[in-house]
Structure formats: structure tokens, C-alpha cells
C-alpha positions in Angstrom: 42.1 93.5 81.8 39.2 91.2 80.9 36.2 90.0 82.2 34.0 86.9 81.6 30.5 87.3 82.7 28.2 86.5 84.5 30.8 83.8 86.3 34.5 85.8 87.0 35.6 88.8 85.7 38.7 89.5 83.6 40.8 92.4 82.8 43.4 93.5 80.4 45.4 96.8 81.4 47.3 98.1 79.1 48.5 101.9 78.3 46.9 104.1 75.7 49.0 104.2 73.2 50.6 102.5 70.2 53.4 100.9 71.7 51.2 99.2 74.2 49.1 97.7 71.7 45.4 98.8 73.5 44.2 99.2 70.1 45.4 95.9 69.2 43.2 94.6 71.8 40.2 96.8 71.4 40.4 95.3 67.8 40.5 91.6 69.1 37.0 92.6 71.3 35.4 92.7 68.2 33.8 89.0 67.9 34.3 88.1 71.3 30.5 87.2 73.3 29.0 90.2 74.5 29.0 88.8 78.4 33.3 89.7 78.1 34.4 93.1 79.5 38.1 94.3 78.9 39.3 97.2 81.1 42.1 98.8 80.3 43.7 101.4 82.6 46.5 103.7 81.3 46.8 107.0 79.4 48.0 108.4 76.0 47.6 110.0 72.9 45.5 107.0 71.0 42.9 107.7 73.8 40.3 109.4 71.5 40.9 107.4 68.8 40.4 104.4 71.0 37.1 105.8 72.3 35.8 106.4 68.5 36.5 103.0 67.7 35.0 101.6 70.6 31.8 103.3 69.5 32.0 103.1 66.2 32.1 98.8 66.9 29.3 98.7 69.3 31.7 98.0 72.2 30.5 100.6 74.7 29.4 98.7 78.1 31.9 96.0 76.9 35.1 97.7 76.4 36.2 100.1 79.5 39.3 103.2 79.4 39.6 104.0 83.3 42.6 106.3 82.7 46.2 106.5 84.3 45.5 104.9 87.7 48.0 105.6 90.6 49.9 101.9 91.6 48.0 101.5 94.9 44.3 101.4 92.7 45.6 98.5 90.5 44.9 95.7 93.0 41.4 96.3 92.8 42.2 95.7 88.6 43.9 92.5 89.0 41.6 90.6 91.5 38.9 90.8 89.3 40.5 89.9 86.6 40.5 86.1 84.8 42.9 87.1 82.4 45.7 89.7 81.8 46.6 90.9 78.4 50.3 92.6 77.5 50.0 93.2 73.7 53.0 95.2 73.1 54.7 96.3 69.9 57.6 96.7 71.1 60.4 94.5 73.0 59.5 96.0 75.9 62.2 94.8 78.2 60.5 94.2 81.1 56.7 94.7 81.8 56.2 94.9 85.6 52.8 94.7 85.4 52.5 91.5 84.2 54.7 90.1 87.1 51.9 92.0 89.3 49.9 89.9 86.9 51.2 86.9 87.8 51.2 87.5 91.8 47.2 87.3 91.2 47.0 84.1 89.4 46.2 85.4 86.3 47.3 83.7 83.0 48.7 86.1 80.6 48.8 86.3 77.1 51.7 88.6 75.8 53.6 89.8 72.3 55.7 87.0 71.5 59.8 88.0 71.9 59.3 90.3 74.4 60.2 90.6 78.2 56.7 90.3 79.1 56.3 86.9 77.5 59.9 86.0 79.1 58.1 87.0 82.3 54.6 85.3 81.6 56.7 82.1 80.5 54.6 78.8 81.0 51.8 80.9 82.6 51.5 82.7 79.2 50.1 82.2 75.9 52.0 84.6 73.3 50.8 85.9 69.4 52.4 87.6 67.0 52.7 91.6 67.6 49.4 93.1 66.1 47.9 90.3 65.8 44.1 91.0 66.6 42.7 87.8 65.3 45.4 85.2 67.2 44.7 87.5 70.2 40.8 87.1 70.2 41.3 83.3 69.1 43.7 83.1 72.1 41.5 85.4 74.3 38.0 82.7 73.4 40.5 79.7 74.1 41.2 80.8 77.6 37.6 81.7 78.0 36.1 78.3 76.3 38.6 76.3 78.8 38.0 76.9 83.0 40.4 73.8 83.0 43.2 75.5 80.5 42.5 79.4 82.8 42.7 76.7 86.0 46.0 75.8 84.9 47.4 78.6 83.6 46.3 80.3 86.5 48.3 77.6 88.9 51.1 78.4 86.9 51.2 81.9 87.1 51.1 81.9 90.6 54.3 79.6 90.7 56.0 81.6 88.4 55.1 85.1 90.3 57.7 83.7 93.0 60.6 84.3 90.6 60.1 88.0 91.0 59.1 88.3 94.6 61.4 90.5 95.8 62.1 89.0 99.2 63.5 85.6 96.9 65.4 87.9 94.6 66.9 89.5 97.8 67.7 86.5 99.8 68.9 84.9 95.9 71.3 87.9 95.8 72.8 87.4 99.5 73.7 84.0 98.9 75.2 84.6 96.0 77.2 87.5 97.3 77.8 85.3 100.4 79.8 82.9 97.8 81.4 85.6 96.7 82.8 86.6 100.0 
């Protein structure tokens, strides 16, 4: 996830490796203001190579790798978050986390064609997959604009009730209720 200091914190998670697009993001970090953090939690193979960048780029103490993180820690991830960041590089079909995401308010910014852009829909901003420089121009627009991360942030919460899974239940008895 990301965070904007001093004011909110935001936060980008994202697995370690090249599907996910972490490097993708850790790339976009460079240029942003110093006072944003991105923490990403998740494991794989580009961990090291990850790590090596981030130094190599000055972004220890800015960018964060927490590691796998069991479902029940993730919470503590999202709430302070001000942003959430999905930049896949594949069609993933659908990303749950960024539904989790959405459930906390946060505006999203996902790989265009994907199912986490479906998911993110008005609540999302998407850019081309491996596209560092749209994600960091994307990434200052949402941090330059409390009014644009207000709204986006409205909207995500809206949109979270598509996937609740008490609607989708009582959506799916009705349906099969017709049925019948």
C-alpha cells in the first residue's frame, strides 16, 4: 500500500513477484516526495532483487517488503492506507484483495483489462501494464487531490457492496427463488 505523510498514510500490497507487478511499483516510487511510504506485503522470488533496487534508489525508509502476511494481519494494512495499488501483468481474473480494498474506502489504481480494474470500476484509476511513469503520474494525482482521493474513496466504498457476501447471497436466493 501507500502512505502520504505526515497527514494519512497509504499502502500498496502487492505480491513479490513479476506477475504482480511490485517492481513495477517500486519503479514508480522513484520521483514521488520523500514524505510517501509504499508497503507492500506478499512473498516471491523477485524479493531480493526488489530489495537491491530499493537500495540501490535511495528508497529505504520509503519503500517497505513486510513479507507473506496471514489474511487476519491485513486489516491493519488497509486502514492505514490512502491508496491501494494492483499493478498486475497479467489478466488476473479476479483480485480479492482489491475488493478487501474497496470495503476500506480506498481508491485503487489497477492494470487496465484486468479483473482488478473490473472490480475497482469507478473507484479506480487504471494504466497501462508496466507502466511505471503513468503509475507515479497516477499515484501524485491522487496524492495532489484530497478532493479527487475524497471521492474516489466515496466510491469505493459504494462499490465494495457489490461483493459483500451477504448481498451476493441474498442476490443468489432471489434469483433461485424465481427460478423455483
Amino acid at each position: 500500500t501507500i502512505r502520504f505523510l505526515p497527514s494519512l498514510p497509504a499502502r500498496v500490497c502487492v505480491g513479490l513477484c513479476l506477475p504482480k507487478g511490485a517492481d513495477v511499483l517500486i519503479k514508480a516510487a522513484v520521483g514521488l516526495p520523500s514524505n510517501i511510504q509504499l508497503h507492500l506485503v506478499g512473498s516471491g522470488g523477485e524479493e531480493p532483487a526488489l530489495r537491491m533496487f530499493i537500495e540501490k534508489n535511495g528508497l529505504t525508509g520509503r519503500v517497505f517488503l513486510h513479507g507473506w502476511k496471514p489474511r487476519e494481519e491485513l486489516a491493519a494494512y488497509y486502514r492505514h492506507s490512502n491508496l491501494f495499488v494492483h499493478p498486475c501483468r497479467w489478466p488476473e481474473p479476479f483480485g480479492l484483495v482489491v475488493a478487501e480494498a474497496l470495503r476500506w474506502g480506498l481508491p485503487v489504481i489497477a492494470t487496465e483489462k484486468t479483473g482488478a480494474a473490473w472490480i475497482a470500476g469507478d473507484a479506480g484509476i487504471t494504466i497501462r501494464k508496466g507502466d511505471a511513469d503513468a503509475l507515479r503520474r497516477e499515484i501524485l494525482g491522487v496524492y495532489n487531490s484530497p478532493e479527487k482521493r475524497s471521492e474516489l474513496a466515496n466510491k469505493a466504498k459504494e462499490r465494495a457492496r457489490l461483493f459483500d457476501a451477504e448481498a451476493i447471497s441474498k442476490r443468489f436466493i432471489a434469483e433461485l427463488e424465481l427460478l423455483a
